[in-house]
mmCIF file as Biopython writes it, N, C-alpha, C and O atoms, coordinates in Angstrom:
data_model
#
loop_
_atom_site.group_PDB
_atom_site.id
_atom_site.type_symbol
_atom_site.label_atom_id
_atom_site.label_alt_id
_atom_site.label_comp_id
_atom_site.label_asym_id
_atom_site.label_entity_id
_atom_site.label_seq_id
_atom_site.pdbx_PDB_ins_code
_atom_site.Cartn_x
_atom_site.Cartn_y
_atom_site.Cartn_z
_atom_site.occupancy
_atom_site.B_iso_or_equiv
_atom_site.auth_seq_id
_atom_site.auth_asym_id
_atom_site.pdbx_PDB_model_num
ATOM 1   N N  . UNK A ? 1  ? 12.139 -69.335 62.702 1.0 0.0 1  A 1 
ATOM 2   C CA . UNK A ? 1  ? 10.924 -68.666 62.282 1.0 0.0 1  A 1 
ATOM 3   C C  . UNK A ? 1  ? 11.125 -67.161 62.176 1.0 0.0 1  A 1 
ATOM 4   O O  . UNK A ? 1  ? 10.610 -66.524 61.257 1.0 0.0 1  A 1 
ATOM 5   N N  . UNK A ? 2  ? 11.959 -66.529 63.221 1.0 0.0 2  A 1 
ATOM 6   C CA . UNK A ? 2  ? 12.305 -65.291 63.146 1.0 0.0 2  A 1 
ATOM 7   C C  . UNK A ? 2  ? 12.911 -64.584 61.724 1.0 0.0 2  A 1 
ATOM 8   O O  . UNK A ? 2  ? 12.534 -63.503 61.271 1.0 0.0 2  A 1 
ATOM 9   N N  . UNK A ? 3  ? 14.113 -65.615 61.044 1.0 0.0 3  A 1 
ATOM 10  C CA . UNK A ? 3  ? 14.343 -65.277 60.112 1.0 0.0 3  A 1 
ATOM 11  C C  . UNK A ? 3  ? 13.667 -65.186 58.973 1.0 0.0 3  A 1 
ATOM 12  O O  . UNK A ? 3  ? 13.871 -64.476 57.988 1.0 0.0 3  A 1 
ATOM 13  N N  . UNK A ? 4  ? 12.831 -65.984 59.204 1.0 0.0 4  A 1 
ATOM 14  C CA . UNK A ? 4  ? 11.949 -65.866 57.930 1.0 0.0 4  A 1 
ATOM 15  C C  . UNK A ? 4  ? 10.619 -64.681 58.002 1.0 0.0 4  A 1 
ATOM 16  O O  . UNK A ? 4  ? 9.822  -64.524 57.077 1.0 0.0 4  A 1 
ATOM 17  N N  . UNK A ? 5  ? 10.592 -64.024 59.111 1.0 0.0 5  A 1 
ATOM 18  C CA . UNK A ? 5  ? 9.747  -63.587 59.298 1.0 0.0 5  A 1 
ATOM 19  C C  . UNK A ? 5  ? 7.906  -63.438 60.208 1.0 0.0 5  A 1 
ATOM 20  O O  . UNK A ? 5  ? 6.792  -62.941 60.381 1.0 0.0 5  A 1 
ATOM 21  N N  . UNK A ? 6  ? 8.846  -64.262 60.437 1.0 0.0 6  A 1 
ATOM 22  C CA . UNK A ? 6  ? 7.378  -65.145 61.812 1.0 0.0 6  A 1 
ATOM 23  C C  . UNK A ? 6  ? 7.683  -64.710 62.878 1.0 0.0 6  A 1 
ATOM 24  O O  . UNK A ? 6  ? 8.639  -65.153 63.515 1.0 0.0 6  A 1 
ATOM 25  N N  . UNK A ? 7  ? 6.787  -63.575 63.357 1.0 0.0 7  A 1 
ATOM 26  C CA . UNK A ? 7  ? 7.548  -63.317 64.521 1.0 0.0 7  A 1 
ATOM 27  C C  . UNK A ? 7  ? 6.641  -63.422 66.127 1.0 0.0 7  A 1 
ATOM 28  O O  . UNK A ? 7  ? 6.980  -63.447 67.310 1.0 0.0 7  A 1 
ATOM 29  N N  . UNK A ? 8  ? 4.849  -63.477 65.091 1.0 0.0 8  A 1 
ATOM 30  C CA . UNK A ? 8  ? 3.687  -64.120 65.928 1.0 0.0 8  A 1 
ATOM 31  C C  . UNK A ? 8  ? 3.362  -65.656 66.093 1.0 0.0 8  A 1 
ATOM 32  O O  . UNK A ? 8  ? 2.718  -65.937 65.082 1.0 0.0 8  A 1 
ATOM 33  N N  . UNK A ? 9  ? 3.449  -66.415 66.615 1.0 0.0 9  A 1 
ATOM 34  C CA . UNK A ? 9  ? 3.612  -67.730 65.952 1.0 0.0 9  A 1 
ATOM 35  C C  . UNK A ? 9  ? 2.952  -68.595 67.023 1.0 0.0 9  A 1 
ATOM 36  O O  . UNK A ? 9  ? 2.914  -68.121 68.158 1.0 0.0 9  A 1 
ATOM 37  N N  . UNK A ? 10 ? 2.402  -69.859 66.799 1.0 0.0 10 A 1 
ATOM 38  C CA . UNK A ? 10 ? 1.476  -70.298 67.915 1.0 0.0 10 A 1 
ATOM 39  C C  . UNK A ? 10 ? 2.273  -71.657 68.047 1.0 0.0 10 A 1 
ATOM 40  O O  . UNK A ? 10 ? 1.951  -72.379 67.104 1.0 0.0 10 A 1 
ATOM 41  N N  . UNK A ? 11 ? 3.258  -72.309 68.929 1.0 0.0 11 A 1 
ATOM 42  C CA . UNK A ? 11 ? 3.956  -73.635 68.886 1.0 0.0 11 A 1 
ATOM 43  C C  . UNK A ? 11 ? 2.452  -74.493 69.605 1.0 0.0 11 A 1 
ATOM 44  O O  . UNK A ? 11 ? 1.680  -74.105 70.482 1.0 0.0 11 A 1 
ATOM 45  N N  . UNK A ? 12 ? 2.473  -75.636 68.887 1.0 0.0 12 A 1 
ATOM 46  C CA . UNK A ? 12 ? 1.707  -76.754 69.834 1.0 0.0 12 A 1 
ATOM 47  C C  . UNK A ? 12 ? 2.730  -78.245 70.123 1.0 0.0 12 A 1 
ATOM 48  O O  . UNK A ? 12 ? 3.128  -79.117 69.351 1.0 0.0 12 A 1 
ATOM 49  N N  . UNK A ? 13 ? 2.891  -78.050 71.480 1.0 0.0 13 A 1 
ATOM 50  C CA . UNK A ? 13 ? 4.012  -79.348 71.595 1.0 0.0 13 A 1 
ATOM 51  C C  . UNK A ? 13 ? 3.034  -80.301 72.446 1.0 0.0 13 A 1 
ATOM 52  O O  . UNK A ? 13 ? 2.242  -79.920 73.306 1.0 0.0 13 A 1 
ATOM 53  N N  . UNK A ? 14 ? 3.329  -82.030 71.891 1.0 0.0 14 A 1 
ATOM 54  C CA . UNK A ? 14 ? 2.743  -82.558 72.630 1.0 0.0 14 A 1 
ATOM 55  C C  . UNK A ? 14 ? 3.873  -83.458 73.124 1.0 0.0 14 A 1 
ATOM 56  O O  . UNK A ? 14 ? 4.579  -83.959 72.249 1.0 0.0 14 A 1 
ATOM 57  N N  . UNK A ? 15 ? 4.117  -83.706 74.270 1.0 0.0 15 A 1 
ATOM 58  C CA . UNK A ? 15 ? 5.195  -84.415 75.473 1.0 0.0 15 A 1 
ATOM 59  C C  . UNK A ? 15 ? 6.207  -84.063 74.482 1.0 0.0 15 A 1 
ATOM 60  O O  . UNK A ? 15 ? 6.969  -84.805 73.862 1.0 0.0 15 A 1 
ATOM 61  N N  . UNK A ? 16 ? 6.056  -82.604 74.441 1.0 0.0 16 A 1 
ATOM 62  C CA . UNK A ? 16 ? 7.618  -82.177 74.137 1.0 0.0 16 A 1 
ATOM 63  C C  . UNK A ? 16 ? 8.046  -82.549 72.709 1.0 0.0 16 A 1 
ATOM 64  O O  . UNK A ? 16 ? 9.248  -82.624 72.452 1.0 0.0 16 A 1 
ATOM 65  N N  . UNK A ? 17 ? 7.012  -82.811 71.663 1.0 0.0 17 A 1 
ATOM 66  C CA . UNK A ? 17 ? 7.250  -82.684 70.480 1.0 0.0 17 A 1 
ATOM 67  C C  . UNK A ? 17 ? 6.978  -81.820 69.967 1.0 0.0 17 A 1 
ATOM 68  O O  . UNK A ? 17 ? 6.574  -81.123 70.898 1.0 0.0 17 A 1 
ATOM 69  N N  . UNK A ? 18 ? 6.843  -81.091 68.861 1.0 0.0 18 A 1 
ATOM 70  C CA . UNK A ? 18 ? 6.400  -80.003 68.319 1.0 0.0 18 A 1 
ATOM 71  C C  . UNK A ? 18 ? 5.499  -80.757 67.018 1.0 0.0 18 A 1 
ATOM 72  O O  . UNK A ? 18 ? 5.921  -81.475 66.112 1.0 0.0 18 A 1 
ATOM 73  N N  . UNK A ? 19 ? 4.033  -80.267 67.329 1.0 0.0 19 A 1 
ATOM 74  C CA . UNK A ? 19 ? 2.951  -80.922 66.374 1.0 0.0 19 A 1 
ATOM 75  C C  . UNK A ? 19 ? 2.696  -79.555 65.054 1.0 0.0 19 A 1 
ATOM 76  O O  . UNK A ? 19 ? 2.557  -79.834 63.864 1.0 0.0 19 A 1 
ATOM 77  N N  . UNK A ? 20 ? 2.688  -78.786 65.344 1.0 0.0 20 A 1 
ATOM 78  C CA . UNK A ? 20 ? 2.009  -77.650 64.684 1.0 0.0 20 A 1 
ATOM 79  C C  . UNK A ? 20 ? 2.725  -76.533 64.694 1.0 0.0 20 A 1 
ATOM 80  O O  . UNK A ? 20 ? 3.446  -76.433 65.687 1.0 0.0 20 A 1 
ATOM 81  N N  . UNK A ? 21 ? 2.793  -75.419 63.725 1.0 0.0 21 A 1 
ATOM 82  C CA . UNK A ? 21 ? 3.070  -74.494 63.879 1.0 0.0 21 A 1 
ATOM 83  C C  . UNK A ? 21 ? 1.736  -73.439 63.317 1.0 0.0 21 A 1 
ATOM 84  O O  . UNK A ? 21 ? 1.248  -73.497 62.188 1.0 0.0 21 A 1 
ATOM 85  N N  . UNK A ? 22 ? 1.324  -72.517 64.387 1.0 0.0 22 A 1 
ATOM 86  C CA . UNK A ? 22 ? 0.310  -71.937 63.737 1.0 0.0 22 A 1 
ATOM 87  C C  . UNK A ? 22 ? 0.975  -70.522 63.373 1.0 0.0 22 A 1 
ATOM 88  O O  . UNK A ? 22 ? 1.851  -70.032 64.086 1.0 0.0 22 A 1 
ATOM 89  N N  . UNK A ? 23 ? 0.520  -69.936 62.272 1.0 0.0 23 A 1 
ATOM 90  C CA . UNK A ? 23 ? 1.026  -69.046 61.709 1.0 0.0 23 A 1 
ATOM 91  C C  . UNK A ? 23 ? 0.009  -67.645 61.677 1.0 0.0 23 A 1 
ATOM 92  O O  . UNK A ? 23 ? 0.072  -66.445 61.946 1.0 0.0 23 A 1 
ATOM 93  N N  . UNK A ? 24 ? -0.905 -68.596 61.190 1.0 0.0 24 A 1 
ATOM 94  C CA . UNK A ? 24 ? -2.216 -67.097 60.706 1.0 0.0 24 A 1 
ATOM 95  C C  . UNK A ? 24 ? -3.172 -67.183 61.883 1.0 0.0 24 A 1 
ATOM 96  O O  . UNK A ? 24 ? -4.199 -66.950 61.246 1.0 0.0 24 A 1 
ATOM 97  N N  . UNK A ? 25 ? -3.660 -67.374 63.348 1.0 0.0 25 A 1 
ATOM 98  C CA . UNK A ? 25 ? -3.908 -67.398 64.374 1.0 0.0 25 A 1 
ATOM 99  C C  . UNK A ? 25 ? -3.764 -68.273 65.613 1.0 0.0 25 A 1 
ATOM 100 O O  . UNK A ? 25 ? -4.420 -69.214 66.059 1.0 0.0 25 A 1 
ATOM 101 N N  . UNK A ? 26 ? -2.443 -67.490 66.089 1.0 0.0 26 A 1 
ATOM 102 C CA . UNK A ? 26 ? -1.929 -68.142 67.659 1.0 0.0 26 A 1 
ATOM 103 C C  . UNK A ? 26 ? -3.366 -68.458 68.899 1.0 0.0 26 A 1 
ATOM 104 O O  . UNK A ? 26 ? -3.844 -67.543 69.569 1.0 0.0 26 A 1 
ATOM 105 N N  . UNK A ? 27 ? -3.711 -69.488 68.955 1.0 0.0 27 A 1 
ATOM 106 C CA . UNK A ? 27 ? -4.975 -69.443 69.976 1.0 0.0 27 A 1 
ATOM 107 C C  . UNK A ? 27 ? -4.546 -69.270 71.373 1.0 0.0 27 A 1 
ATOM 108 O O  . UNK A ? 27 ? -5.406 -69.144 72.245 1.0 0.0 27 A 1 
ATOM 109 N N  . UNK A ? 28 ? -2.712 -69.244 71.798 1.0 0.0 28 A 1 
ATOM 110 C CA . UNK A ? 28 ? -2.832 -69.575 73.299 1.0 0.0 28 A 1 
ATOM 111 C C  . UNK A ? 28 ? -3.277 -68.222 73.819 1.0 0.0 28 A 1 
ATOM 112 O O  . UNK A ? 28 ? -3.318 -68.065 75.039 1.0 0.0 28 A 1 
ATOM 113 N N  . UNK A ? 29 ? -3.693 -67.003 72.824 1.0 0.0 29 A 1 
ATOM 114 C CA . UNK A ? 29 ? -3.648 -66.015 73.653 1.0 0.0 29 A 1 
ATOM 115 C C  . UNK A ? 29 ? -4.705 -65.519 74.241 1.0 0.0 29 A 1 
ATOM 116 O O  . UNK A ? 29 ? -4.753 -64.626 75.087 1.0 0.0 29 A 1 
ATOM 117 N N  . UNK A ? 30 ? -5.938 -66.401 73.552 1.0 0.0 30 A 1 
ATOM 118 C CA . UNK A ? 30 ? -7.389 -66.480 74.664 1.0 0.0 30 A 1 
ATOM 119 C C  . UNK A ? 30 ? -6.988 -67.077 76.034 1.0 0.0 30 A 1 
ATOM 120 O O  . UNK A ? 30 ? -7.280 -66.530 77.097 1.0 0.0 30 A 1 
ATOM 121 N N  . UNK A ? 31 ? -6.406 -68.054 75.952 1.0 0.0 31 A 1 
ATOM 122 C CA . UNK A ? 31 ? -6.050 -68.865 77.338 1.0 0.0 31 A 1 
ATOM 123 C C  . UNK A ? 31 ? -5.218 -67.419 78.043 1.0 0.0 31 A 1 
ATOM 124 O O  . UNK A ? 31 ? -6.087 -66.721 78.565 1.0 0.0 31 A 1 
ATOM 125 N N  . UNK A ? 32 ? -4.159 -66.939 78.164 1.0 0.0 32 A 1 
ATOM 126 C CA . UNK A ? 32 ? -3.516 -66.600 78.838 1.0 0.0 32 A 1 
ATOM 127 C C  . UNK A ? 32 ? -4.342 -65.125 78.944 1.0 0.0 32 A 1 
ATOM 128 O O  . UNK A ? 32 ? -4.026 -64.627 80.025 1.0 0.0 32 A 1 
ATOM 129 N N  . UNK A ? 33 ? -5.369 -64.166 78.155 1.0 0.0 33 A 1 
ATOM 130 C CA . UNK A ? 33 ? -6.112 -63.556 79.073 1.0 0.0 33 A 1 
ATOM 131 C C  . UNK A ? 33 ? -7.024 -63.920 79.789 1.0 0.0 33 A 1 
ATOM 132 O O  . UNK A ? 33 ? -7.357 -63.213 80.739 1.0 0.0 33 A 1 
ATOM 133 N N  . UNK A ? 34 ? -7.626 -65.051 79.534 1.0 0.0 34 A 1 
ATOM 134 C CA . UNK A ? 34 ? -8.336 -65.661 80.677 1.0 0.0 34 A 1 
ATOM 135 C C  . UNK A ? 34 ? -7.782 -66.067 81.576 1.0 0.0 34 A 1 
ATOM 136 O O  . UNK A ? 34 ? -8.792 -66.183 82.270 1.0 0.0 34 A 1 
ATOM 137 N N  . UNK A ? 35 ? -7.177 -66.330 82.068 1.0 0.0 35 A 1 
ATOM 138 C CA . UNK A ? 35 ? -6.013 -66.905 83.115 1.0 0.0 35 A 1 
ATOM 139 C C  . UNK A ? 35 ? -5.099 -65.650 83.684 1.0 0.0 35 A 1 
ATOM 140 O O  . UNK A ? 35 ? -4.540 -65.863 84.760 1.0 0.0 35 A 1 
ATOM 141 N N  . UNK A ? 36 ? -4.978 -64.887 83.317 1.0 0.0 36 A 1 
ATOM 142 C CA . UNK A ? 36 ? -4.463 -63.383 83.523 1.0 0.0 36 A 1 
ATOM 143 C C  . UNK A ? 36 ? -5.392 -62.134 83.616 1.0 0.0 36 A 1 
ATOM 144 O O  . UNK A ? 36 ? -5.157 -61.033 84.114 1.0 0.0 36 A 1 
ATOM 145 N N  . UNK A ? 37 ? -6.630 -62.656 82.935 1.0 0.0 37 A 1 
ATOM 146 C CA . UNK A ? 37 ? -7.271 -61.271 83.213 1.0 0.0 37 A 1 
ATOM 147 C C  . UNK A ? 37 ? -7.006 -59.861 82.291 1.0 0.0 37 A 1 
ATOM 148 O O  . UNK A ? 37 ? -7.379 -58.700 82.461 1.0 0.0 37 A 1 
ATOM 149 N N  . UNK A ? 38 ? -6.199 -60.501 81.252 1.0 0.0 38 A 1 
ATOM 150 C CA . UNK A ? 38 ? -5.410 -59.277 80.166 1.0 0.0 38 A 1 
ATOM 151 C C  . UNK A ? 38 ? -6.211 -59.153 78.965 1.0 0.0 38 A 1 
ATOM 152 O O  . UNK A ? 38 ? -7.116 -59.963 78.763 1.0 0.0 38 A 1 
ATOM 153 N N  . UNK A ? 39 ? -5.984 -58.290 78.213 1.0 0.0 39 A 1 
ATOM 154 C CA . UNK A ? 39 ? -6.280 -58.499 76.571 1.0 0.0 39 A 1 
ATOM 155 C C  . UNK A ? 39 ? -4.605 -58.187 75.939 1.0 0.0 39 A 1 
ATOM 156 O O  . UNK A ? 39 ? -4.310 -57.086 75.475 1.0 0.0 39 A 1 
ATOM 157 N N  . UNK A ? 40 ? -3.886 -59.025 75.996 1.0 0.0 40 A 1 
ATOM 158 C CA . UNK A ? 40 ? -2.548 -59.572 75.529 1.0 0.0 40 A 1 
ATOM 159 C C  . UNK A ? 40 ? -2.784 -59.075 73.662 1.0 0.0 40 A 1 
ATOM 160 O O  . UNK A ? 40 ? -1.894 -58.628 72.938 1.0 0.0 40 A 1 
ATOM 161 N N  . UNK A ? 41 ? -3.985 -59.288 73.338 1.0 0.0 41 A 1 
ATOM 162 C CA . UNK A ? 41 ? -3.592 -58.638 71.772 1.0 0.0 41 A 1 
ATOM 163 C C  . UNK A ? 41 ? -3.817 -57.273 71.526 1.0 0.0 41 A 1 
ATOM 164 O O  . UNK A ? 41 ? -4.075 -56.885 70.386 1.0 0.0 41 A 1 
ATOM 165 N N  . UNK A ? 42 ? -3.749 -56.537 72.445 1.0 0.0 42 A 1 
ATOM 166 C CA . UNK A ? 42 ? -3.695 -55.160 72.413 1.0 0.0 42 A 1 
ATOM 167 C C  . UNK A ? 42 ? -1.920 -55.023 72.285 1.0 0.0 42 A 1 
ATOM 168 O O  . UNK A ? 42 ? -1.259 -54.419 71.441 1.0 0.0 42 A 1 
ATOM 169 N N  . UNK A ? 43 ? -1.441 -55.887 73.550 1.0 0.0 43 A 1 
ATOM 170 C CA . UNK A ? 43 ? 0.075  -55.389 73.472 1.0 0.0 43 A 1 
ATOM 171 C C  . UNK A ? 43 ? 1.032  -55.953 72.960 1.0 0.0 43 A 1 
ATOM 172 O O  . UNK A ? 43 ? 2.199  -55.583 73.090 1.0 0.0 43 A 1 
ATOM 173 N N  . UNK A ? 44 ? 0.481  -57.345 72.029 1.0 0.0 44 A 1 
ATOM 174 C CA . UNK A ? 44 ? 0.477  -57.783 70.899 1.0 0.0 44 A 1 
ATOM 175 C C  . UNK A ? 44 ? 0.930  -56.973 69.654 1.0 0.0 44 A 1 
ATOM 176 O O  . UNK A ? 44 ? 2.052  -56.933 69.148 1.0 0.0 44 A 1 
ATOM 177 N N  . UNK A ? 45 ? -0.500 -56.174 69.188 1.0 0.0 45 A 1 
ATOM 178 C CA . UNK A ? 45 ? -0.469 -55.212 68.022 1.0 0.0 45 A 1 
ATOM 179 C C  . UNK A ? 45 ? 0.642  -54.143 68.468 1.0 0.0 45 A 1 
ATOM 180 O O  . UNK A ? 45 ? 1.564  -53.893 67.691 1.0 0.0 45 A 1 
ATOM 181 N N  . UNK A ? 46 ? 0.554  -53.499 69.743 1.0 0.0 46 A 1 
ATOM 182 C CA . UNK A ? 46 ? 0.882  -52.289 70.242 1.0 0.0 46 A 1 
ATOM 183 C C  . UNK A ? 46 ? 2.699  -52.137 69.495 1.0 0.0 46 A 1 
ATOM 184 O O  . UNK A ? 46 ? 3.237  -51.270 68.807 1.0 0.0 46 A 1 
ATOM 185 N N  . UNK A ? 47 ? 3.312  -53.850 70.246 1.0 0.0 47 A 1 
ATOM 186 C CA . UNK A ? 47 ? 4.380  -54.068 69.866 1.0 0.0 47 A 1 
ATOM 187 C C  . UNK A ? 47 ? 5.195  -54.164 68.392 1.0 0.0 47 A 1 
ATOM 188 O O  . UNK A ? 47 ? 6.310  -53.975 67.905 1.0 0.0 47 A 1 
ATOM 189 N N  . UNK A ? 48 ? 3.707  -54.635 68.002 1.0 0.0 48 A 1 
ATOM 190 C CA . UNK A ? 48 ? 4.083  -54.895 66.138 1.0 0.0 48 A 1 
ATOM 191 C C  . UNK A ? 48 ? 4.005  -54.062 65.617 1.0 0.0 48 A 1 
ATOM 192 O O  . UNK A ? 48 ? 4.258  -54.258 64.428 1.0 0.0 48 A 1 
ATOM 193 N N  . UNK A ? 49 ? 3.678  -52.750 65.928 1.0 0.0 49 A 1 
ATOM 194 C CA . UNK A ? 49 ? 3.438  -51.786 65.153 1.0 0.0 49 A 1 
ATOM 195 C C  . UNK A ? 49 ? 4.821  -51.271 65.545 1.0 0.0 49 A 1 
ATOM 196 O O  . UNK A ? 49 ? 5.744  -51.389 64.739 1.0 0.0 49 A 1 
ATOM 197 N N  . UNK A ? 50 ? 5.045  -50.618 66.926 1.0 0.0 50 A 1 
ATOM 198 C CA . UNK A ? 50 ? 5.964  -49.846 67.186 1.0 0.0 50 A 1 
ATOM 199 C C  . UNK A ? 50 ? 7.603  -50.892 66.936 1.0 0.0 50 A 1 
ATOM 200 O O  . UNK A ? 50 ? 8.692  -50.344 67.112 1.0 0.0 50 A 1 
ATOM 201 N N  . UNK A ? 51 ? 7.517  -52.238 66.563 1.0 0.0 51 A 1 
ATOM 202 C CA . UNK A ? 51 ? 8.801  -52.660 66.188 1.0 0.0 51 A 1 
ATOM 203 C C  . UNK A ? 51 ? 8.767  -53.537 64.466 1.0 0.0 51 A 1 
ATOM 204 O O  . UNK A ? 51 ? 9.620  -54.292 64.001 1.0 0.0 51 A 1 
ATOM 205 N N  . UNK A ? 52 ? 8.006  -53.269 64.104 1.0 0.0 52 A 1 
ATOM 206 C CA . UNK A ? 52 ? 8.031  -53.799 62.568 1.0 0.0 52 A 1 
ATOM 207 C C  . UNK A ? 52 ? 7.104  -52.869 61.357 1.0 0.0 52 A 1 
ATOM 208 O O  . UNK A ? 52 ? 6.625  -53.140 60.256 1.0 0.0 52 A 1 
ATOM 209 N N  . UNK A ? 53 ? 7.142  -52.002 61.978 1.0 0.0 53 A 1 
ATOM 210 C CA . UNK A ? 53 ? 6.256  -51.039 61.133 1.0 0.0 53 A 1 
ATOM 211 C C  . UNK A ? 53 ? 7.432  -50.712 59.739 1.0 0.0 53 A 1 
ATOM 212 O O  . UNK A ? 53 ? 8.660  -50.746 59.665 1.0 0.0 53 A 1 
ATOM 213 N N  . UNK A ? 54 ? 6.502  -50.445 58.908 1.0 0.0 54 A 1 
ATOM 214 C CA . UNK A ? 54 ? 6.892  -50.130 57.409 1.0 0.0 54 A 1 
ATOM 215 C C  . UNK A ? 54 ? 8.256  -49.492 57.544 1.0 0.0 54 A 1 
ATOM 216 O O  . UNK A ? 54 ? 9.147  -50.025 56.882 1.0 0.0 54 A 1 
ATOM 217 N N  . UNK A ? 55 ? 8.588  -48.410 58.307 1.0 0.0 55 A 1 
ATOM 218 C CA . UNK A ? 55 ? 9.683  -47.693 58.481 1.0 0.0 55 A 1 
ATOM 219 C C  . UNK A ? 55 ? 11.102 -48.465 58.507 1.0 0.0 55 A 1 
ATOM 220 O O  . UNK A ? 55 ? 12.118 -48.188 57.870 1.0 0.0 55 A 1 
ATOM 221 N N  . UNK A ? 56 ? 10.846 -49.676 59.570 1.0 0.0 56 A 1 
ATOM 222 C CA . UNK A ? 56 ? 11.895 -50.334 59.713 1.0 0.0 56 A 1 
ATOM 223 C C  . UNK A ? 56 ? 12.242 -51.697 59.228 1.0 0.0 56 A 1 
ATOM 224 O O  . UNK A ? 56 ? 13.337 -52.246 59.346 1.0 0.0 56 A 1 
ATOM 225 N N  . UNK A ? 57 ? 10.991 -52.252 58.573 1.0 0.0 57 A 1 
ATOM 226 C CA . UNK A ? 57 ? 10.951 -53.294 57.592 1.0 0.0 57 A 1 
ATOM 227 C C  . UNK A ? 57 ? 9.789  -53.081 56.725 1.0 0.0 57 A 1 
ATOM 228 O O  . UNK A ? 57 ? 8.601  -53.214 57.021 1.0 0.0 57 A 1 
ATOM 229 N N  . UNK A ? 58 ? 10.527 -52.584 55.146 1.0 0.0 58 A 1 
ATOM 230 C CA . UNK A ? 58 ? 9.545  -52.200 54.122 1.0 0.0 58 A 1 
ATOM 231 C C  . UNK A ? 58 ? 8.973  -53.646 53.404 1.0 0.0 58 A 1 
ATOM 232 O O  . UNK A ? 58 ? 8.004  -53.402 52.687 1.0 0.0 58 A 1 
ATOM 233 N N  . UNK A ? 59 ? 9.215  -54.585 53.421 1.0 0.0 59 A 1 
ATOM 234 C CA . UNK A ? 59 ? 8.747  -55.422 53.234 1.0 0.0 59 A 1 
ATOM 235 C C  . UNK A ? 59 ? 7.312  -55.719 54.207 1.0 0.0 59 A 1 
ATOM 236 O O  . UNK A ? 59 ? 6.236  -55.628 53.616 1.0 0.0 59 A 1 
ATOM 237 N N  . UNK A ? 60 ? 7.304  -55.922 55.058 1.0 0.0 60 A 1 
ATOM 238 C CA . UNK A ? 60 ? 6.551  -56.121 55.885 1.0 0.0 60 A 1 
ATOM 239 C C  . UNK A ? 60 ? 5.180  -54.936 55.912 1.0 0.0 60 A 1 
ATOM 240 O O  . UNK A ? 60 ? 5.375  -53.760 56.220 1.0 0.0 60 A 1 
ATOM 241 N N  . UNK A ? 61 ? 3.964  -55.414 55.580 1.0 0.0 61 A 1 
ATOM 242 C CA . UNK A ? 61 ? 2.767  -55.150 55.538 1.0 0.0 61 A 1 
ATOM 243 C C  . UNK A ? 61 ? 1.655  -55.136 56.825 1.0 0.0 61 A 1 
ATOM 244 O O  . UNK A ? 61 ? 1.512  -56.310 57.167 1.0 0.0 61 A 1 
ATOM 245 N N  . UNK A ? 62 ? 1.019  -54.462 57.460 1.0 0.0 62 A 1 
ATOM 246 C CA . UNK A ? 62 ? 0.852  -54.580 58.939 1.0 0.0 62 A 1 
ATOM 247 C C  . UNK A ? 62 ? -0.692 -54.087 58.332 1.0 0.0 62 A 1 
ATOM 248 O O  . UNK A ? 62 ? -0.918 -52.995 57.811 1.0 0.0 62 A 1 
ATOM 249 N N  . UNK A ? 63 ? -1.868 -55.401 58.588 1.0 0.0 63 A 1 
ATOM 250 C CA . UNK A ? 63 ? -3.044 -55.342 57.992 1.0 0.0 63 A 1 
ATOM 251 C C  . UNK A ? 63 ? -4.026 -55.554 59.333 1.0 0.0 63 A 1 
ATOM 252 O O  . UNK A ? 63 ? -4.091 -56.569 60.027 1.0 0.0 63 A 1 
ATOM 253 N N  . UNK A ? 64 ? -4.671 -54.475 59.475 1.0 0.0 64 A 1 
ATOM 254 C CA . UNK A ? 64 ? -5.033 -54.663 60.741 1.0 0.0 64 A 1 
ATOM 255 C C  . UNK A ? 64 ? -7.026 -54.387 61.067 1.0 0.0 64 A 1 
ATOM 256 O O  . UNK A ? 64 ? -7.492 -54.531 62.197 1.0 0.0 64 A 1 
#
């Protein structure tokens, strides 16, 4: 997925299969600030910006 450019990506495995790949919204990340107490898509974005921003992949469009 990396190579192609997926670098947010939501796996759903069931007993260890892989059912789904979500692409255009990962849901585990409500679960894990509720369960953590975080807002995880702050450091989410924070990351995507400061490692895929236009500068270092001009392809890549960051629509926010």
């Amino acid at each position: 997925l990396k190579k192609r450019g997926l670098i947010f990506v939501g796996l759903d495995l069931i007993d260890g299969f892989l059912t789904e790949i979500n692409v255009t919204s990962p849901a585990g990340i409500f679960d894990i600030n509720e369960l953590y107490g975080t807002a995880l898509e702050s450091k989410v974005v924070d990351w995507i910006e400061t490692h895929c921003g236009s500068d270092r992949h001009p392809k890549i469009k960051i629509i926010l």
